[in-house]
N, C-alpha and C positions, 0 to 999 in steps of 0.2 A: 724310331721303333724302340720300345722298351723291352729289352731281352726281359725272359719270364723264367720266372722256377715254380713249377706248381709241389707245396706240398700237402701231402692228402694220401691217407693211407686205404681206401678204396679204387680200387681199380676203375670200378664203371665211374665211380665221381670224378676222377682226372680225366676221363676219355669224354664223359661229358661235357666238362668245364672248358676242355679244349677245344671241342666240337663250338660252343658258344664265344670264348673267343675268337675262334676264326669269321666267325657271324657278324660278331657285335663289331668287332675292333679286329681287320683284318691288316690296317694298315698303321696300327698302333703297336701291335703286341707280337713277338716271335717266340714261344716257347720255347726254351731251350735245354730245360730239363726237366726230370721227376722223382722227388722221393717220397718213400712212403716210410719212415721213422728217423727217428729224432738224428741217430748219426747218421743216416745218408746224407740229410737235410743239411746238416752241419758241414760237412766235408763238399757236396756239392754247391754253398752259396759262399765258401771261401775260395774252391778253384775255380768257378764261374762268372763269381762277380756279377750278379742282376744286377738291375735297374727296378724291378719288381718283384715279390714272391708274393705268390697266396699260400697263405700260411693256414690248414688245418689246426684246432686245439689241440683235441683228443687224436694221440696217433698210436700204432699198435706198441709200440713202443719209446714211452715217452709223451713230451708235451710240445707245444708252438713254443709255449714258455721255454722248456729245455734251449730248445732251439736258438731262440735269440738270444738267450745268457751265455752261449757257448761259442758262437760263432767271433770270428774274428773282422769279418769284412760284415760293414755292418752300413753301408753308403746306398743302399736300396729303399724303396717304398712299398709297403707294406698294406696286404689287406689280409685281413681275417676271414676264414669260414667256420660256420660253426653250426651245430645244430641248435633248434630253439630251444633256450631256459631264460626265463626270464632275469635271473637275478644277472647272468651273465650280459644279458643284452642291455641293463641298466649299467654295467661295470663299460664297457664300449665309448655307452654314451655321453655316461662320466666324465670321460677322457679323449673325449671326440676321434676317436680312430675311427677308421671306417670298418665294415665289417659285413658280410653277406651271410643271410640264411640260406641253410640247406634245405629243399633243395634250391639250389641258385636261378633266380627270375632273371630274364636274358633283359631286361629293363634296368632291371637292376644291378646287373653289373656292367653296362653300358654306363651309370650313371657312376658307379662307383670310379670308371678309367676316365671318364668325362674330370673329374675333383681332382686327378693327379696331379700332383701341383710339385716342382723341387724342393726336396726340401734339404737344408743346408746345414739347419741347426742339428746334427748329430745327437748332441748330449741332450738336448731339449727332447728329442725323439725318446731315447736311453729312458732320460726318469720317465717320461711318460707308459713307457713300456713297461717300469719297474713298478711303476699305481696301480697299473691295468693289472699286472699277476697279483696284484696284491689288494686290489679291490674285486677281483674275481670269486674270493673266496670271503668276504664279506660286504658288508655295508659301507659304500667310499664315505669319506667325512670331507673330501675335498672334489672339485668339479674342474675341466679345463675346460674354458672359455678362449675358441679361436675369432680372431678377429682378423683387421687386415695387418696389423702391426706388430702384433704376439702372440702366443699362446696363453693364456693368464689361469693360472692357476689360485682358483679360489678357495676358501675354507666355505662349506656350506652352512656353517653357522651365521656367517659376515656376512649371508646374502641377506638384507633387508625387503627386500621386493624388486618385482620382476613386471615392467609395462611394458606390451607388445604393439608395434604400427606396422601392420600388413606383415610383412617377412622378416622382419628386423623386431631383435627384444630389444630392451634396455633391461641390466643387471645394476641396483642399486644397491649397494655397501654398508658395512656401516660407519666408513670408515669418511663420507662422504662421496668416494669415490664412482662414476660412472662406467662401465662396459656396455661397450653397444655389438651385438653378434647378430650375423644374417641368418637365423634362424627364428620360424617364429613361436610360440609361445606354447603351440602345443607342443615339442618337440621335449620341451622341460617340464611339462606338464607329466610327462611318465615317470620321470625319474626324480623329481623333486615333492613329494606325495605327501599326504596326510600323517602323521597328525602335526609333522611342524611345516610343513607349507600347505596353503589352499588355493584355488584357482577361483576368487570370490567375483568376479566381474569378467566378462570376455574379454579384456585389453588388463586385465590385473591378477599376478599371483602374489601372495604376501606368506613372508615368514610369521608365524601363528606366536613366537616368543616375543616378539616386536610390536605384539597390537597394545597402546595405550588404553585408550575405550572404546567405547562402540555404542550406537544409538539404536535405539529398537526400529527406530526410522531406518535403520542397515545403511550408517556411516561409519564405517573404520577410523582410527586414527592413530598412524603410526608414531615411530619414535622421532623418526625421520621430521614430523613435523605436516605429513600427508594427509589429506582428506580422502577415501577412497569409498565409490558405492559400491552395497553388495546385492548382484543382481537377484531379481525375486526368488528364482531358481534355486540360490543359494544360500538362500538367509535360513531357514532351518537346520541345512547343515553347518554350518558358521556358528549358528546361537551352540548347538547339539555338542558339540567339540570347546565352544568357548566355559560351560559351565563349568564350575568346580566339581574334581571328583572327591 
């Protein structure tokens, strides 16, 4: 059982989320507490000790952020709710935390306790926590790629291009280096966007600073040393973007 702290500064939204815990994951989850701002939050995950918190952003007083910079016991796993903005839900993805919209799909947070996985690396959690407040409020210039062996923390300039096989990408470097993550292609396809990445092929996205030439026949040709076609669909937009302004 994963003792639970729900924080969440609406009332009917904890009374719901608990209603759906008990649903989804009756034999996963025991709640054990509720705060609804920043110091409750704080005072109640250092004398409780989770195993889990759902963590609101916006709380009536204070942030999620507040919260995790402050706390002292810090040995729990973490999920986000949030309401939808876009730029926030790129910052997440960025950095692979997991995170549910409001309001919360009872599939979807089944899936979310499904991914709970231990996690050990403390301080790896920490900076990732510390990108997230800090790519929330802009544009990330860096992405975490989880794999089965690390969390790899890339610059997204260094991504040379991105081939996807069924559920599984490959992230190519430029450093020559390969990442391979079980996620597939469209997942990066939101957050990795126009005008320096494109999605020119269904099995191919390419960094747009990295194209050597390109044939009107719509062959690519990376730095990398890659042949890649661009499907018919997207040879207009490709040319459209590749002109000089």
């Amino acid at each position: 059982m994963y003792k639970t702290i729900l924080v969440e500064d609406e009332y009917y939204l904890r009374e719901a989320l608990t209603i759906l815990l008990e649903m989804v994951a009756p034999e996963k989850i025991q709640v054990i507490g509720y705060a609804e701002n920043a110091e409750e939050a704080v005072k109640l995950i250092d004398r409780l000790k989770p195993d889990l918190v759902f963590m609101d952003i916006i709380l009536k007083r204070g942030t999620g952020f507040d919260v995790l910079n402050q706390v002292t016991y810090k040995a729990f796993q973490l999920i986000f709710t949030t309401a939808y903005e876009e730029h926030a839900i790129r910052a997440f993805k960025f950095n692979a935390l997991d995170y549910l919209l409001k309001p919360i799909d009872s599939e979807e947070l089944k899936g979310a306790i499904d991914r709970l996985v231990d996690r050990k690396a403390l301080k790896e959690l920490d900076a990732h926590l510390q990108q997230l407040a800090t790519d929330y409020k802009k544009t990330p210039d860096r992405i975490v790629l989880p794999t089965q062996e690390a969390m790899h923390v890339v610059k997204v300039d260094d991504i040379l291009r991105c081939e996807t096989s069924g559920s599984y990408t490959t992230f190519m470097l430029v450093d020559g280096k390969k990442i391979i993550v079980s996620k597939p292609l469209k997942h990066y396809e939101d957050i990795l966007t126009l005008p320096q990445f494109m999605r020119i092929h269904q099995s191919h996205m390419i960094n747009m600073k990295y194209v050597v030439s390109y044939s009107r026949e719509g062959i690519v040709h990376i730095e990398d040393g890659s042949s890649i076609p661009i499907s018919r669909s997207n040879k207009e937009i490709f040319f459209k973007h590749m002109k000089p302004s």
